[in-house]
Each structure stands twice: as C-alpha cells, then as structure tokens.
Phi, psi and omega in degrees: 000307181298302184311304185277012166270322187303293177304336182287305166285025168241127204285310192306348174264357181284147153314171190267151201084358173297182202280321177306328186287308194299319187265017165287326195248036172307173160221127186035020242281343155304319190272304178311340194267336142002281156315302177284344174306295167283337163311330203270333193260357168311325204276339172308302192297294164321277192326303204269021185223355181261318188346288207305280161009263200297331156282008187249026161236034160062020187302180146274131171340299202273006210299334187272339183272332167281003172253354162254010157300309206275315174290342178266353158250324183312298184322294232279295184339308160276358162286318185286310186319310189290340173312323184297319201267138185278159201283333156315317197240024119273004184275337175289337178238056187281356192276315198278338172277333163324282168312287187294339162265342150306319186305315179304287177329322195302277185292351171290339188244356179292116176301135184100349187245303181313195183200128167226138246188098176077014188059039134234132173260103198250049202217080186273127171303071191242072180087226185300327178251189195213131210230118172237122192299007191273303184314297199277338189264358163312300174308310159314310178281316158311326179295307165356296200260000174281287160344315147328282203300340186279319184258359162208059168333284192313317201279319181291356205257342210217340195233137164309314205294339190296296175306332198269341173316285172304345185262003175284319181326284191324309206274340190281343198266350200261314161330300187308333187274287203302341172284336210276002345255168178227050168347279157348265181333300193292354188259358169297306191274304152343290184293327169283001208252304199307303179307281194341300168234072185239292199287009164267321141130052117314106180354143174312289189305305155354286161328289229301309220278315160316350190269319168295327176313311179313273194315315177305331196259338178298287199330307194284338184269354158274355162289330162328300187273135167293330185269020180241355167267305185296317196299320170289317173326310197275318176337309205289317187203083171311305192293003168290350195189084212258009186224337158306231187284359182248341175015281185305284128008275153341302148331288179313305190293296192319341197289282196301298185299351169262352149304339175053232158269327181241357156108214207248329222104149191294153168074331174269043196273159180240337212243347181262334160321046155078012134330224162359061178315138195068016178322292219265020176240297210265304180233059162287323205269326173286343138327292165316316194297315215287312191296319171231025194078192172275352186285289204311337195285307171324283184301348158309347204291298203315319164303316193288279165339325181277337198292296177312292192300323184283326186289335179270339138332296194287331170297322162335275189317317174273339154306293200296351188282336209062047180220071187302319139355272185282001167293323180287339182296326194259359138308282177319306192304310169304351180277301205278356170266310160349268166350293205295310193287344175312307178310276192317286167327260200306341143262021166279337171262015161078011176274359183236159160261159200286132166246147186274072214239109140352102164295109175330143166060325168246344130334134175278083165187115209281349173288326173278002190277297214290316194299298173332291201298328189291308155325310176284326179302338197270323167320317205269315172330293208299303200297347203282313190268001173265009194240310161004127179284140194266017165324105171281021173288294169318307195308309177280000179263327180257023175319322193267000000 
C-alpha cells in the first residue's frame, strides 16, 4: 500500500496526458482570459462605430462586424495551432521568416501587387482579401532577434559588430515601411527591436546612444515629408486649425469630453456619426472614451497594462527555466504590443501626433487581429514549456 502511494505521488511517472501532466503544463489562463476580454469588447466597438460606416458605403449594417468576427477566429485558430508546436522549431526558422517578411515588405510597393488606400502602399491585393505585409513582417523580426540574441548572446553583450547586426536588420525593414510609407510601423519595430536588446543585455551606454542615434534618424525622416510636419504642428496646438489639419484630433478630444465620467452609453457616441474619421480603425479608443467614459476607458487602460504585465511575467518565468529563446520572443512580443497600444492611446488623447496605428485586439483591422492572436499564442507555448517538470522523463514526453 505505502509503494503505491508513493508511486502515485510522484507526477514524472504519469503518462503523457495524465491529469498531473496536464496540470504541470496548463496554460495561462490569466493572459488568455485578458486577450478574449479585449477581443470581446473589439468585436463590441467594431459593431457599435462601423454601422454608420457601412451604410453610408452602401454596405450591410454589419458588414465590418462579420469580418472582424472572421478575422478574430482566423487568429484564435492560429493561436491554438501555435500552442500545439514547440517553440524549438520556431527558433529554427527565424531566418526564413525574416526573408518571407522582407519579401512581403518588398512586394507591397511592385506595382500590380500592391494595393493602395488612402496613398499608401501597405497592401498586398489577393482577390477578395487583403494582406498588409507591415503586420506580419513586425512579428517575423521579433522572432528573428529573439533568436539572434539566443545564438550570440556573449557577442551582443561585448562586441560592437554583435549590437550593429541586428539594428542593420532594423533599419533595412524599417526603411521599407517608411518607403511605402508606414511611419507608424517602422518607430513600432524600431522601438521594439531597441528593448529587445536592451533586454539581451547590451551595455546601458551603448542602448542610450544608439537608441538616440534612432529617434535623430525617425525625427529626420519625418521632417522629410510635409505632412508629417504639418501633422506635429497640429499635434503641438490642434484648435489653431480645429475643421483642417487638427480636424482629427480635435474631434477626438470633443469624444472624450462629452464622455465624461461614465460616458454617453454604449452605442449613443456623436462623434462616430462621421465626426471623426476613421473611427472604427484608427479612433476606436476616443469612442470608448465618448461612450463609457473616463471608467470604462481607464479599464480598457488597465487591460492592456495587465495584458502587457502577464506577457512579461511568462518571459520571466521562461528565463529563470533557461530557455532564453523563448524568454525573448516573449519579451519582444509584449514590447511590440505594448508599444502599439501605447501609440494609438495616446494619440487619440492628443499626447503623440496622429500615426495611422491600430489599437491591438480592438481596432477594425483583421491582419493586425490575426498577427496579434498568433503572438499571444507563441506566449502562452513559451510560458506552457517553461512550466514543465524539470523530470527529463516529462520532458522527453511532452515534446510535442
């Protein structure tokens, strides 16, 4: 009787699928219930800010809510897919996904391929759908440099050419954005590239100067363009030009002030009645503000913070495992989401000047809905394979 009590309490002899095993390598269930949180009020916000949208484009009422439907099960499909796959073999192929997101970046500007919207070309044309090559190839780099940093840990740590590698990466993909152009994007990848190896343990000074070298070479090249002149201008004082260049912005503030403390009600917003441009992409979040107030937005805050904090908890957790790989992958990722919703907030609250940037998970825009989900998915592997009993009996059981 004591030998078979013995044997029961030890979890490395259960087979693979036992119940013990399962509740070693569960996954997350904080950062998944995070995630379907903001997907479920993305899919709200989508509903209640495209209607209007979409009859007046002769649309179906609904037509932007079944298509962030659809792009919010493509994700949540490939999110479950990546969970299935251990993370060893995306760290094998960080190169080929490198290369297939520059090849995107590439082909987004072959005229006949591209597709352009609003005089820009972010857009590959495939029929009915549509692919914009900034999103996937955003993703592509974080794997890229989580891997990087993993096979020349010592040289990033100690040798100039180890640090210069990767921001040559940074700058030809980040160029690529800014030709098509996609501003936005490159101070996204950029800024994420920069944490990335920071948190690979590049010298303080070393970060400092380079990071200033970065923001000296965005600044000029947004000064390059006028309207990226004009656009800090009106960042700096919207109501000097409150029906022109501050339009937005503006809009955007009256949203939020007639929200007040508990908002207007869901669905009775004023400013998404074609007030606002681009609402239901771009200023989804000065909605929020109209709709449910400073409570409801300030918890959109807390969600995002929370989002953000669990994904860099689970990079933790896979450090202290030594499975660096996946600590950094799962870094970057919280960086490059982090960053995004950082953007989009703060310039719907007039603290950034306007990028044409997505709010992550809630924003009407299904390449960045699917890239998001896929993302959380290679997070939840990693905290999955970092939870692991360090038994190599488990180990070699739970491979898949």
């Amino acid at each position: 009787m004591e030998a078979a009590v013995a044997q029961q309490a030890v979890p490395q002899a259960v087979p693979q699928g036992g119940r013990e095993e399962r509740a070693f390598v569960a996954y997350d269930l904080w950062l998944i219930g995070a995630a379907l949180m903001l997907l479920a009020i993305g899919v709200i916000m989508v509903v209640s800010t495209s209607v209007a949208i979409a009859e007046r484009r002769e649309l179906d009422a609904l037509y932007y809510f079944w298509r962030q439907l659809v792009g919010g099960g493509l994700g949540i499909s490939a999110a479950i897919v990546i969970t299935r796959l251990p993370l060893r073999h995306l760290e094998q192929m960080s190169s080929v996904l490198l290369f297939a997101g520059m090849a995107l970046a590439v082909a987004v500007l072959v005229p006949g391929l591209g597709r352009e919207v609003n005089g820009s070309m972010r857009w590959i044309g495939l029929g009915p759908v549509t692919l914009q090559a900034s999103e996937f190839a955003k993703l592509a780099v974080v794997v890229y440099l989580a891997a990087y940093l993993v096979r020349h840990n010592q040289q990033v740590r100690a040798d100039f050419i180890g640090f210069i590698k990767p921001i040559g990466v940074l700058t030809v993909i980040g160029g690529l954005f800014v030709i098509e152009p996609d501003f936005g994007a490159a101070v996204v990848l950029f800024a994420t590239g920069l944490g990335m190896l920071f948190l690979g343990g590049v010298p303080m000074l070393r970060f400092i100067f380079w990071g200033l070298a970065a923001l000296a070479a965005l600044a000029a090249l947004s000064m390059l363009a006028p309207y990226r002149v004009q656009r800090l201008m009106t960042f700096m004082d919207p109501w000097s030009d409150p029906f022109n260049s501050g339009f937005q912005l503006t809009q955007a503030l009256i949203a939020f002030g007639r929200g007040e403390w508990f908002g207007v009600g869901l669905g009775n917003s004023v400013q998404k009645l074609f007030y606002l441009p681009e609402v239901h992409t771009d200023f989804v979040f000065a909605v929020i503000g109209e709709e449910v107030g400073l409570l409801g937005s300030t918890g959109v805050i807390a969600l995002f913070l929370f989002l953000v904090w669990r994904i860099f908890y689970l990079g933790g957790v896979a450090e202290r495992a030594n499975q660096l790989f996946a600590a950094y992958v799962t870094y970057g990722i919280g960086l490059l989401i982090g960053i995004q919703a950082f953007v989009n907030i703060g310039v719907n609250m007039g603290l950034l000047p306007t990028k044409g940037l997505p709010l992550p998970f809630l924003s009407y825009a299904s390449n960045n809905l699917v890239v998001n989900c896929a993302a959380i998915g290679i997070v939840l592997r990693a905290g999955h394979e970092a939870r692991r009993p360090a038994a190599p009996s488990v180990r070699a059981g739970a491979a898949a």
